[in-house]
C-alpha atoms as a printed R data frame, in Angstrom:
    type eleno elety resid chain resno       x       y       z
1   ATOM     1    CA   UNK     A     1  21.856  -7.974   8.522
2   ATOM     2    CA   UNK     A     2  20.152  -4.485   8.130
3   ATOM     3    CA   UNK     A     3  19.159  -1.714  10.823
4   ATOM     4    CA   UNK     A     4  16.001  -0.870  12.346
5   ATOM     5    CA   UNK     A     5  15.535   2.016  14.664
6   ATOM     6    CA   UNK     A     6  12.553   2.063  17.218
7   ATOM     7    CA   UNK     A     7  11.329   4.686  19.452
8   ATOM     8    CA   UNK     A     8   8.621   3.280  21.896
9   ATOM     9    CA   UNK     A     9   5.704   4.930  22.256
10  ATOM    10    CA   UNK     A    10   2.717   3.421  23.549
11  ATOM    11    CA   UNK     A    11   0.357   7.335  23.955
12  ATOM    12    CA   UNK     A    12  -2.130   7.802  21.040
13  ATOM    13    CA   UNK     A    13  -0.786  11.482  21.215
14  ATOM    14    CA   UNK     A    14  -0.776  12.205  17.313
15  ATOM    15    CA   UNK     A    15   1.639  15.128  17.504
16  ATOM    16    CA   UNK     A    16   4.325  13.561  19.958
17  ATOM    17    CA   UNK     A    17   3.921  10.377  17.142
18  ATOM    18    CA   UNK     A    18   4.693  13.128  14.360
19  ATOM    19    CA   UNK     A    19   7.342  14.322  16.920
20  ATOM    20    CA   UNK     A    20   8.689  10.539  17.196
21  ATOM    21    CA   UNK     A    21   8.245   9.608  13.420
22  ATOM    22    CA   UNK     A    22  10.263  12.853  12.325
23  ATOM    23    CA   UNK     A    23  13.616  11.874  14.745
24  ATOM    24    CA   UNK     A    24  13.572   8.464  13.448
25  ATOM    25    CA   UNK     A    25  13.906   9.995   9.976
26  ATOM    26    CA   UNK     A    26  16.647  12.156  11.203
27  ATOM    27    CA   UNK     A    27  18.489   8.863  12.713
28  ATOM    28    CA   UNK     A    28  18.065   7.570   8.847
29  ATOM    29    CA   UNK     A    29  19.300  10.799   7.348
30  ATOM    30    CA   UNK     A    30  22.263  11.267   9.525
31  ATOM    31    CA   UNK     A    31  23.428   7.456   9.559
32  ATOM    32    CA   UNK     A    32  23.248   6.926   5.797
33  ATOM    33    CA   UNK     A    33  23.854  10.166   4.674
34  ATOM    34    CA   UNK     A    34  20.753  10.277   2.925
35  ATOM    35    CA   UNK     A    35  20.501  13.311   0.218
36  ATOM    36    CA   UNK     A    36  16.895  14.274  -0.772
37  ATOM    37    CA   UNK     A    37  15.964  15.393  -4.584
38  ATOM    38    CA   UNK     A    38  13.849  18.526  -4.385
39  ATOM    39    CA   UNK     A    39  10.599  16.241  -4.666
40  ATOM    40    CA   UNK     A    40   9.681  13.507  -1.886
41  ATOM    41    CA   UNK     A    41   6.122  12.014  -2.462
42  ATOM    42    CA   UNK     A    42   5.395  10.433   1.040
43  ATOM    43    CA   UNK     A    43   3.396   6.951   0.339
44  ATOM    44    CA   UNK     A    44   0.569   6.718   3.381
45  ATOM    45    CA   UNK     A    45  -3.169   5.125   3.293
46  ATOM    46    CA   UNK     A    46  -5.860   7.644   4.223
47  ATOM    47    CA   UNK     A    47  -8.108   4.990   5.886
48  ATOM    48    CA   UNK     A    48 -11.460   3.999   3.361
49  ATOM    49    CA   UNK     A    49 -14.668   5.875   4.374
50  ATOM    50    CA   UNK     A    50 -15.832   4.949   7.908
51  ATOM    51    CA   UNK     A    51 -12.623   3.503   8.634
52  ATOM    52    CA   UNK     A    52 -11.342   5.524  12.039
53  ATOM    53    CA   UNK     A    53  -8.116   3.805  12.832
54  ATOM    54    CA   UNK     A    54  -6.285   4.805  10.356
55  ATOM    55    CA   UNK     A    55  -2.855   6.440  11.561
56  ATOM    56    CA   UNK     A    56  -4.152  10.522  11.409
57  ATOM    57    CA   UNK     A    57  -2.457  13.298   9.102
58  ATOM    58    CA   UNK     A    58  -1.019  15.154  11.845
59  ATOM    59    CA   UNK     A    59   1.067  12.442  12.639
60  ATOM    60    CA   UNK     A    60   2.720  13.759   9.262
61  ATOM    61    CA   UNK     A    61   2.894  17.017   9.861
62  ATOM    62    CA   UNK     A    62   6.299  17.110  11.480
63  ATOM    63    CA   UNK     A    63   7.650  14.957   8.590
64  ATOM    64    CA   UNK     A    64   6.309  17.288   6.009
65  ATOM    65    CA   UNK     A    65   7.620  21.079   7.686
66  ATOM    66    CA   UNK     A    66  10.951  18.785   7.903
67  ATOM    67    CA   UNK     A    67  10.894  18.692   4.048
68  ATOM    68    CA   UNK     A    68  10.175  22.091   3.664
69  ATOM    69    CA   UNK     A    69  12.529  23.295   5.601
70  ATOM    70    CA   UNK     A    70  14.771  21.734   3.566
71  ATOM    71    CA   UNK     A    71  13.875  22.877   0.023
72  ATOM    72    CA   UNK     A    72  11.997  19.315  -0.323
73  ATOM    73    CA   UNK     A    73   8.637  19.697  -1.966
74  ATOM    74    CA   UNK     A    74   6.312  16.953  -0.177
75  ATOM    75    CA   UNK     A    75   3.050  15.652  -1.647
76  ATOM    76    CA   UNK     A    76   1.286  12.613  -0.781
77  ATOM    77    CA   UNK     A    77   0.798   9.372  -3.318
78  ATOM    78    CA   UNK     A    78  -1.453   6.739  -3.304
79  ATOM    79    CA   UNK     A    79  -2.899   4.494  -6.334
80  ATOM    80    CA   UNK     A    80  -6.757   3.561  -6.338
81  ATOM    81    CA   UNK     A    81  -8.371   0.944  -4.422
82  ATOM    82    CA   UNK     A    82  -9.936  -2.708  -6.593
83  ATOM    83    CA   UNK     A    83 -12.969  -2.875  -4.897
84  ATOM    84    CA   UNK     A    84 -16.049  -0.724  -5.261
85  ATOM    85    CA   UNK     A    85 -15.099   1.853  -2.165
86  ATOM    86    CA   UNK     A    86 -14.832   5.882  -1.479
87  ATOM    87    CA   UNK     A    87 -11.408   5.402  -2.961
88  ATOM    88    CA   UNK     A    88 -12.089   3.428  -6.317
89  ATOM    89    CA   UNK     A    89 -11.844   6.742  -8.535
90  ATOM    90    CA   UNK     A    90  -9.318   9.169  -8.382
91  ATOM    91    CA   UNK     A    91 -11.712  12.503  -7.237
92  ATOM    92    CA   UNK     A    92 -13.972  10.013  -4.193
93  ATOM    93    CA   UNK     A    93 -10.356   9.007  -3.524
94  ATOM    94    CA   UNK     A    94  -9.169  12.532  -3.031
95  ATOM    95    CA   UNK     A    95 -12.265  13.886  -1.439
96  ATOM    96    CA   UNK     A    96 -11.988  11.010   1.344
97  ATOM    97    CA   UNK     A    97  -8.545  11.585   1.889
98  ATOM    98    CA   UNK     A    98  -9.425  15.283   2.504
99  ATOM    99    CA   UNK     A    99 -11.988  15.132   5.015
100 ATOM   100    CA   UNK     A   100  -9.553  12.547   6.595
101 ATOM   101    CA   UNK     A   101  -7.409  15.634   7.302
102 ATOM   102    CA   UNK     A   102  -4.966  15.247   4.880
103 ATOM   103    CA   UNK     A   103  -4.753  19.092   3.402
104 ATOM   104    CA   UNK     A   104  -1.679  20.010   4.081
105 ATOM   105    CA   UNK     A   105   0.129  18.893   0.707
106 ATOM   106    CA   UNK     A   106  -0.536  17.911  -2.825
107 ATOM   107    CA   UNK     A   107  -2.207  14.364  -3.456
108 ATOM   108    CA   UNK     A   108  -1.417  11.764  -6.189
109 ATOM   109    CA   UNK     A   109  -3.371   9.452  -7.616
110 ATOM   110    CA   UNK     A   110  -0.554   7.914  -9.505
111 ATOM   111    CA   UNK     A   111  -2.522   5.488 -11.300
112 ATOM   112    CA   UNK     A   112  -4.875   8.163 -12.968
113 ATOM   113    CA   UNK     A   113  -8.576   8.730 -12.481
114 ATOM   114    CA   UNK     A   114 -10.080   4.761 -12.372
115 ATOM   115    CA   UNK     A   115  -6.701   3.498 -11.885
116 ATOM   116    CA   UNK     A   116  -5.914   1.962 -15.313
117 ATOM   117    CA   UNK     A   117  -3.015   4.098 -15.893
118 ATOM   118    CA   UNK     A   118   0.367   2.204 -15.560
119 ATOM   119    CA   UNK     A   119   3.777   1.556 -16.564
120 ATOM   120    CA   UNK     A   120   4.861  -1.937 -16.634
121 ATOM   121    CA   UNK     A   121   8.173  -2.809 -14.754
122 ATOM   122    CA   UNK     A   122  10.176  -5.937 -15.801
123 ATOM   123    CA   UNK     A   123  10.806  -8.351 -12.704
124 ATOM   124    CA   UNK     A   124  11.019 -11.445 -14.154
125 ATOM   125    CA   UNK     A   125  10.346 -13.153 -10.629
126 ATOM   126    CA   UNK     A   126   8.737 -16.727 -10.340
127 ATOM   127    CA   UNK     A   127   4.932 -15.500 -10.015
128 ATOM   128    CA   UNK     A   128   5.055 -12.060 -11.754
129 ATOM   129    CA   UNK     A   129   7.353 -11.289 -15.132
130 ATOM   130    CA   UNK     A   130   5.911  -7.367 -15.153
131 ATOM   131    CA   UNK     A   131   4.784  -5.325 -12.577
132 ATOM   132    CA   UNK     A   132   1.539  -2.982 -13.531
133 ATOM   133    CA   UNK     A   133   3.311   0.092 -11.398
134 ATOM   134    CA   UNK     A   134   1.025   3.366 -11.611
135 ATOM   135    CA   UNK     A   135   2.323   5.541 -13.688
136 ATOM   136    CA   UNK     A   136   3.335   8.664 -11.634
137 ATOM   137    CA   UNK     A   137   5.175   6.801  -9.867
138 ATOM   138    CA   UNK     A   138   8.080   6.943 -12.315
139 ATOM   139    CA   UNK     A   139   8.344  10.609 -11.542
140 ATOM   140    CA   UNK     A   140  10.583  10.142  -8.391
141 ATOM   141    CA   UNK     A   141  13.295   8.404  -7.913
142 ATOM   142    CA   UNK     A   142  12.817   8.647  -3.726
143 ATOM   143    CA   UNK     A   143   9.880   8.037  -1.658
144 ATOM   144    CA   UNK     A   144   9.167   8.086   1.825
145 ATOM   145    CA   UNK     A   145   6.732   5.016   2.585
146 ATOM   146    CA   UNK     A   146   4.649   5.677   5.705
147 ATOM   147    CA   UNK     A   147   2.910   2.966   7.052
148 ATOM   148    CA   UNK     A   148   0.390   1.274   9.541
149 ATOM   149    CA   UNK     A   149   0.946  -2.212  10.799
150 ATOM   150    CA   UNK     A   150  -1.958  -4.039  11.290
151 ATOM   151    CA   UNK     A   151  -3.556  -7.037  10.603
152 ATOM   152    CA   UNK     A   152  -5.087  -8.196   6.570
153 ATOM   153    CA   UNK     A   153  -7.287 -11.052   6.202
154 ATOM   154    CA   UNK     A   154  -5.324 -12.128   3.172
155 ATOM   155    CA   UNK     A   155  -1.708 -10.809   3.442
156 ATOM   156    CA   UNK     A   156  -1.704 -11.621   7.342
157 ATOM   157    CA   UNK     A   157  -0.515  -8.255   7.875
158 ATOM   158    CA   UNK     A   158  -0.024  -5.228   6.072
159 ATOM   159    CA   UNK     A   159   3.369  -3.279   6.298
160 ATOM   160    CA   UNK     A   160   6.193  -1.778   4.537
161 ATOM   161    CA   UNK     A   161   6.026  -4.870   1.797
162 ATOM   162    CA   UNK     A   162   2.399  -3.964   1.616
163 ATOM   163    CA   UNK     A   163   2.483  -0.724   0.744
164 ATOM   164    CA   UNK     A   164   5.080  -1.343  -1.648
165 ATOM   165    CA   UNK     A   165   3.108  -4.136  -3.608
166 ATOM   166    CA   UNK     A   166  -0.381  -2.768  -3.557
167 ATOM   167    CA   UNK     A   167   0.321   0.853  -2.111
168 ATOM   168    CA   UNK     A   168   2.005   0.917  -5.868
169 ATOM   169    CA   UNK     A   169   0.135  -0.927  -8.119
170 ATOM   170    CA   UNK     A   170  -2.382   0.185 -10.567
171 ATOM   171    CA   UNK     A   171  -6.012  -1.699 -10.151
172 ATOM   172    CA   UNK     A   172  -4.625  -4.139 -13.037
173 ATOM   173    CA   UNK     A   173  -1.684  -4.945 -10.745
174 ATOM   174    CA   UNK     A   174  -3.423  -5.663  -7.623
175 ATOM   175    CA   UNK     A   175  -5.942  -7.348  -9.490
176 ATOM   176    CA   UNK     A   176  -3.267  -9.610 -10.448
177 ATOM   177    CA   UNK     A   177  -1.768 -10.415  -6.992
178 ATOM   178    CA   UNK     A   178  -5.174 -11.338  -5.366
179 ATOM   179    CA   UNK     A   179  -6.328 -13.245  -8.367
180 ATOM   180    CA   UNK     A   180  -5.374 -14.819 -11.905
181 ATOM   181    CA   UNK     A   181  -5.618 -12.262 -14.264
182 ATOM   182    CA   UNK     A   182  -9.380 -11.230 -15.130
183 ATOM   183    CA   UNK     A   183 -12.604 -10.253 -13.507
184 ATOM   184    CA   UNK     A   184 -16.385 -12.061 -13.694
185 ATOM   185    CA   UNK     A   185 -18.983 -10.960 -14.354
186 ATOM   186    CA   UNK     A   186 -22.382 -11.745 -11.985
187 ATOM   187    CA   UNK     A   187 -25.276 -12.137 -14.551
188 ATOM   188    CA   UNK     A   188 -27.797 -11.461 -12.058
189 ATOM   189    CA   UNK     A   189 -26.946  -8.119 -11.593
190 ATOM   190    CA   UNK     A   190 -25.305  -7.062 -14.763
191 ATOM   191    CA   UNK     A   191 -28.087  -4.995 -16.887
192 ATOM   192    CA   UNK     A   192 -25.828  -5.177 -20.156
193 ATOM   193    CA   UNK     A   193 -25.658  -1.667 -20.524
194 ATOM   194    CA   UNK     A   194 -22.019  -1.684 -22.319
195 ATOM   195    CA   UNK     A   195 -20.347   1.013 -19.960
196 ATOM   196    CA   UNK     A   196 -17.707  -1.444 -19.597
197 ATOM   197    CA   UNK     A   197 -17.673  -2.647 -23.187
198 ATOM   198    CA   UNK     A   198 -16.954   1.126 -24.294
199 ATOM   199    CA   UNK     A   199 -14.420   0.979 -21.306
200 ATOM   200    CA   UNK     A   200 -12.072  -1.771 -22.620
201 ATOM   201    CA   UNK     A   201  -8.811  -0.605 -24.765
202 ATOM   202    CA   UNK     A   202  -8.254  -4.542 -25.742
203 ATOM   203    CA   UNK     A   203 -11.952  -5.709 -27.092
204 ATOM   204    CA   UNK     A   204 -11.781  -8.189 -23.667
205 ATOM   205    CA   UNK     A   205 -15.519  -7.533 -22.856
206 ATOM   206    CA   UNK     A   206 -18.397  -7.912 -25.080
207 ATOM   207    CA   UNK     A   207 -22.616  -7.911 -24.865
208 ATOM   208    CA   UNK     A   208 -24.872 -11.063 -25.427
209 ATOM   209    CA   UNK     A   209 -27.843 -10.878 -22.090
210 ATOM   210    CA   UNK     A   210 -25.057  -9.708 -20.070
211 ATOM   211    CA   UNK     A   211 -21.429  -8.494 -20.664
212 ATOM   212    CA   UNK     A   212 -18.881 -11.082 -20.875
213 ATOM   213    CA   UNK     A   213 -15.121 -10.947 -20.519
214 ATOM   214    CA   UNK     A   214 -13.154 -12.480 -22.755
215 ATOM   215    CA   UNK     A   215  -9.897 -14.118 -20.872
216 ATOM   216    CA   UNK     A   216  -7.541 -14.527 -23.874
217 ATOM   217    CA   UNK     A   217  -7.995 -10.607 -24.314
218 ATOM   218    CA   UNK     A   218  -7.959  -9.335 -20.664
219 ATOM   219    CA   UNK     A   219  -4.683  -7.843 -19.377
220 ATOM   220    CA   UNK     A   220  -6.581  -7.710 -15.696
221 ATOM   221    CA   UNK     A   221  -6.394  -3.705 -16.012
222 ATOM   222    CA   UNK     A   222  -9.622  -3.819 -14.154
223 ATOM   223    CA   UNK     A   223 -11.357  -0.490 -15.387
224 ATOM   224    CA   UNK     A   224 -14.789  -2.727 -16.050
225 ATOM   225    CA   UNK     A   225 -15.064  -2.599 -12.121
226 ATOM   226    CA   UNK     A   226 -14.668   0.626 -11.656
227 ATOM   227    CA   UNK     A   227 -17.134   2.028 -14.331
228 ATOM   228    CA   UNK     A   228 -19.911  -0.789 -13.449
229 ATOM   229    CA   UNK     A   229 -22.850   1.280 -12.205
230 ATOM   230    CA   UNK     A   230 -24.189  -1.522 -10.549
231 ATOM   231    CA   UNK     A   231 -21.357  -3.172  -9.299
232 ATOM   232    CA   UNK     A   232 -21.665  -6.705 -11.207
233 ATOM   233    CA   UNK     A   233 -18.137  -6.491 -12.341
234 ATOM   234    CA   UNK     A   234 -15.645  -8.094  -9.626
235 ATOM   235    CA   UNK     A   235 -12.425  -9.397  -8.579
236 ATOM   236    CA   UNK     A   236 -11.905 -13.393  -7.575
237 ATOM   237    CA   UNK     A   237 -10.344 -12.131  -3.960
238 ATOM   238    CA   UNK     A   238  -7.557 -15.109  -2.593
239 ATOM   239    CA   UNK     A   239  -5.924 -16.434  -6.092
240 ATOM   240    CA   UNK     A   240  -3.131 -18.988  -5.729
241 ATOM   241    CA   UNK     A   241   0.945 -17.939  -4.630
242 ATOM   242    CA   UNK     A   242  -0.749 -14.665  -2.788
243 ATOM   243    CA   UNK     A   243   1.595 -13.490  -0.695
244 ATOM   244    CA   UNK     A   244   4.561 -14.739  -3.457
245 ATOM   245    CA   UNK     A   245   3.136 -12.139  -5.579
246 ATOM   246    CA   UNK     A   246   2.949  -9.398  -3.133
247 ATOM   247    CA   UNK     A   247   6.560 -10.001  -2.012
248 ATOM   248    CA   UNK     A   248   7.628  -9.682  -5.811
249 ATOM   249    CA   UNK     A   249   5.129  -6.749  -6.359
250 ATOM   250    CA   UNK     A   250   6.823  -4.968  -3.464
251 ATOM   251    CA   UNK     A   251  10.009  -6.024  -5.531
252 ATOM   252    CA   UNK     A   252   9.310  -4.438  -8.328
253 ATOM   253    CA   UNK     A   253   7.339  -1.200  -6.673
254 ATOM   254    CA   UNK     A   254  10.764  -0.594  -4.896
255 ATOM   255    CA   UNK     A   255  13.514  -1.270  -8.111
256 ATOM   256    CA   UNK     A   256  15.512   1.414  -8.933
257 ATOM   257    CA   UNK     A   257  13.673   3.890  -6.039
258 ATOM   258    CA   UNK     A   258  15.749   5.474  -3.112
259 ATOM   259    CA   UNK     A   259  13.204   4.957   0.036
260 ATOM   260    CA   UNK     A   260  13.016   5.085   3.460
261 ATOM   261    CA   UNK     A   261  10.593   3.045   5.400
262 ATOM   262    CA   UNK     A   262   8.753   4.430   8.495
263 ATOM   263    CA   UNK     A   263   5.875   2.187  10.196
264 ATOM   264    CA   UNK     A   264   3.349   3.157  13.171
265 ATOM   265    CA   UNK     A   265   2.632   0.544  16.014
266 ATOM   266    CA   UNK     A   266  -0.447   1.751  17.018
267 ATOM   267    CA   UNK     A   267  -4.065   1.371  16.916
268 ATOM   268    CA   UNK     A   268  -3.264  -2.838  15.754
269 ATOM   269    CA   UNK     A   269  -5.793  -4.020  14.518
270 ATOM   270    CA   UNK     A   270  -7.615  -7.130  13.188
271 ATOM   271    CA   UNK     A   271  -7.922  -5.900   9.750
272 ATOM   272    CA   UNK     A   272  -6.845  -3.900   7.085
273 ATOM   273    CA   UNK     A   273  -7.560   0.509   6.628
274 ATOM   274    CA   UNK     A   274  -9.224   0.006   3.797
275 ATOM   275    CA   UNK     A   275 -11.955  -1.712   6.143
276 ATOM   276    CA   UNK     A   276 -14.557   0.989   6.175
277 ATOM   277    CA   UNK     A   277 -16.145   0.611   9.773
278 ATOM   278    CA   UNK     A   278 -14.322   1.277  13.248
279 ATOM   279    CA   UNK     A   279 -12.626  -1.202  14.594
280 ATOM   280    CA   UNK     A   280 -10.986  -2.197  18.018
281 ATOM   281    CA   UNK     A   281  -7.190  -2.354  18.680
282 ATOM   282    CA   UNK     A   282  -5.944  -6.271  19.743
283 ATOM   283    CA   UNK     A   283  -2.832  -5.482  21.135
284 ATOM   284    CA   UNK     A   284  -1.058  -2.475  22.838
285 ATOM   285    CA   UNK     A   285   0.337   0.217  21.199
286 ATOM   286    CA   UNK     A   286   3.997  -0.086  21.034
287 ATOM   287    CA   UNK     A   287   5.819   2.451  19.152
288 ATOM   288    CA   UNK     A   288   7.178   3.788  15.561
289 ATOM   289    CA   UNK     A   289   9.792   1.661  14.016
290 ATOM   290    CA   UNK     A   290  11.993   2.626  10.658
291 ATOM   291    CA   UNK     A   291  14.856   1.588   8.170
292 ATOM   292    CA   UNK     A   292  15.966   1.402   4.427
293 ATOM   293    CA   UNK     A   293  15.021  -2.607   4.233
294 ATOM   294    CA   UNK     A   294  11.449  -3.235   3.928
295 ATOM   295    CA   UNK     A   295  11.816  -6.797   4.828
296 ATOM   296    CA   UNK     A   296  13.488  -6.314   7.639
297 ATOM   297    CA   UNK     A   297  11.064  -3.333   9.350
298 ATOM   298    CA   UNK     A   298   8.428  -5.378   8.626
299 ATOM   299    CA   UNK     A   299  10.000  -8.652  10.206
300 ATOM   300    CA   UNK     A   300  10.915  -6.621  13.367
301 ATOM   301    CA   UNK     A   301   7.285  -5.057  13.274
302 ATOM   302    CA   UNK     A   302   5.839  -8.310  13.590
303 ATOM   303    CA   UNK     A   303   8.196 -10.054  16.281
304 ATOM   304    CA   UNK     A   304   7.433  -6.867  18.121
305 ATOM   305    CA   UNK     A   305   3.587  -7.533  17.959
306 ATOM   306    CA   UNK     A   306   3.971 -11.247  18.457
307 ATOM   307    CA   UNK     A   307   6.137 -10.270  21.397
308 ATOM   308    CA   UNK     A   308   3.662  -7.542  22.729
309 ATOM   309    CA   UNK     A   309   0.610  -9.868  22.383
310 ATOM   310    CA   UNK     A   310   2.632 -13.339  23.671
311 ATOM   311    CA   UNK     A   311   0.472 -14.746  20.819
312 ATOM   312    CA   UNK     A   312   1.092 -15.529  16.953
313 ATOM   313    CA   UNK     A   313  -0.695 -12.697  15.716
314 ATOM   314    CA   UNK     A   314  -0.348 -12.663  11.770
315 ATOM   315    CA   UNK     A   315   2.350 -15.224  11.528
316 ATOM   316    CA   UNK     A   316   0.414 -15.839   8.349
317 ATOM   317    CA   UNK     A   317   2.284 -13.258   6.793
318 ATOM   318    CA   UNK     A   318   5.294 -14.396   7.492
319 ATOM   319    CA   UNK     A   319   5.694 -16.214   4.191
320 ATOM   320    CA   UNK     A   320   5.794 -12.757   2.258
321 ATOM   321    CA   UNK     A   321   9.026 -12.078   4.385
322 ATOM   322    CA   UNK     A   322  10.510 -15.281   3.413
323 ATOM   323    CA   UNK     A   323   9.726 -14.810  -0.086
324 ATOM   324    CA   UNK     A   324  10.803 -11.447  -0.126
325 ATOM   325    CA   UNK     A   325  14.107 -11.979   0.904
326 ATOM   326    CA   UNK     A   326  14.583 -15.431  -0.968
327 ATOM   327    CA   UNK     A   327  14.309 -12.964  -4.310
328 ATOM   328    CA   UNK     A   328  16.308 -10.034  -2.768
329 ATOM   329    CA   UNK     A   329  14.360  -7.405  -2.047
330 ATOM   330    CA   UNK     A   330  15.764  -7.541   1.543
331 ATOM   331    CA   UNK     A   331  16.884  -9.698   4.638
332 ATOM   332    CA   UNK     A   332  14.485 -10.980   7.906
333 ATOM   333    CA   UNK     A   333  17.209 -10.826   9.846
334 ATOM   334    CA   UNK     A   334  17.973  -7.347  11.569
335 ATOM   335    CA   UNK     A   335  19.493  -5.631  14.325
336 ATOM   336    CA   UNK     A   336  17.298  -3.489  16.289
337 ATOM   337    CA   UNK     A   337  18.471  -0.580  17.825
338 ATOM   338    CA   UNK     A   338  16.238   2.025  20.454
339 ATOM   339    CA   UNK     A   339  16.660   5.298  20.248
340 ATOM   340    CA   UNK     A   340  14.947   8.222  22.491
């Protein structure tokens, strides 16, 4: 059974939640007798363009003057989005980020400038052998993963295991958890104009009237979509054993890596950050939650919201808990301890 600390909250003030977010990492620190290395990336989501529910940068700020203070050098870390977004490349990633508000440390893009830079990390888990993990990543040996829990029209919700799984994979990697392994190509908008065939390390895409990927040869890095000008290149969204392969993704995002988990319950709703358009909260705000298991933060996160809401929200994703813990990453069961 693993610990989870909560601190209820239910105010949308930003700096009492950096306030809030920075004792629960205390309670961690102190408990475990947690020892930092003199680099912590911190693993958030800046919210895609348009998106405005995002959890703000200054509810990092505490966290990050925390580090400092004690000879920690913080920088944020985040991998490139699949689809065709303000975060698909490395600089529209950074400059969206930015006028987000995030400024006040370094950012990552661990998976390099279209996201086709990765190391591969040996699971050997039922749906996923090797995980395409960007490649910065291997840099640290601790994180801190930040996250907002929320709804995803796919994963059911997206948490801790989330932002493990995609939150760490290159493009190739997420490409592989929402689909088989390679791309299509739409003929009626492709103009054969060979960007992507001058894009592929593995011969996988060649020109006849249109480009056309060759299957046998595709690893699923997925650079053809970002470098299609016209966006004909895309991703087969909802591919068998999803939330199986994000549980093992999480798995292997997480191997070997000293991290402590720290997840806002606020500003709930339907779907996913990387929705770029404002959206309405469905539940109440209820507070910041945190622990070293994944699985069980995000289990407690969601009774917590099914409890808030008296409804099922998400329960969907409950499957990615089950499967998480069935391969080890973590347990669903927990004991969950309030703090002031």
């Amino acid at each position: 059974m693993s610990v989870v600390y909560l601190i209820k909250n239910s105010d949308s003030n930003y700096e009492e939640l950096g306030k809030d977010a920075l004792k629960l990492l205390r309670k961690i620190v102190s408990e475990t007798g947690h020892k930092f290395e003199k680099e912590v990336p911190i693993k958030v989501h800046f919210g895609e363009k348009g998106n405005t529910t995002f959890i703000p940068a200054a509810c990092y700020d505490e966290t990050i003057e925390y580090l400092k203070e004690n000879g920690v050098s913080p920088s944020y870390i985040e991998t490139n989005v699949l689809y065709r977004g303000a975060r698909t490349t490395s600089e529209s990633h950074i400059e969206t980020a930015q006028n987000h508000g995030f400024t006040q440390i370094p950012i990552i893009i661990a998976d390099g400038e279209i996201g086709t830079e990765y190391d591969e990390i040996e699971i050997n888990k039922e749906y996923i052998t090797k995980c395409k993990i960007g490649k910065e990543f291997k840099n640290y040996s601790q994180f801190i993963v930040m996250s907002h829990f929320k709804g995803h029209i796919q994963a059911g919700f997206g948490g801790a295991l989330k932002q493990l799984a995609m939150g760490f994979a290159a493009r190739g990697g997420k490409l592989e958890q929402h689909s088989g392994i390679s791309p299509v190509v739409n003929a009626e908008i492709c103009s054969a104009c060979g960007l992507c065939v001058g894009k592929c390390d593995f011969d996988a895409i060649y020109r006849t009237d249109t480009a056309v990927i060759d299957e046998s040869k595709c690893i699923g890095c997925a650079g053809c979509i970002a470098v299609c000008p016209h966006g004909a290149i895309r991703n087969t969204w909802g591919g068998s054993h999803f939330l199986e392969k994000l549980s093992e993704y999480a798995y292997g995002a997480a191997q070997d890596k000293d991290i402590i988990y720290i997840t806002f319950l606020h500003n709930i709703t339907k779907d996913c950050d990387c929705m770029g358009k404002s959206m309405k909260p469905i539940t109440d705000n209820i507070g910041i939650l945190a622990g070293k298991d994944p699985v069980a933060l995000d289990a407690a996160c969601l009774d917590l919201v099914q409890e808030n809401s008296r409804d099922k929200l998400f329960e969907n994703g409950r499957l990615s808990l089950e499967h998480a813990e069935k391969i080890g990453l973590g347990t669903t069961k927990y004991q969950l301890f309030q703090i002031k």
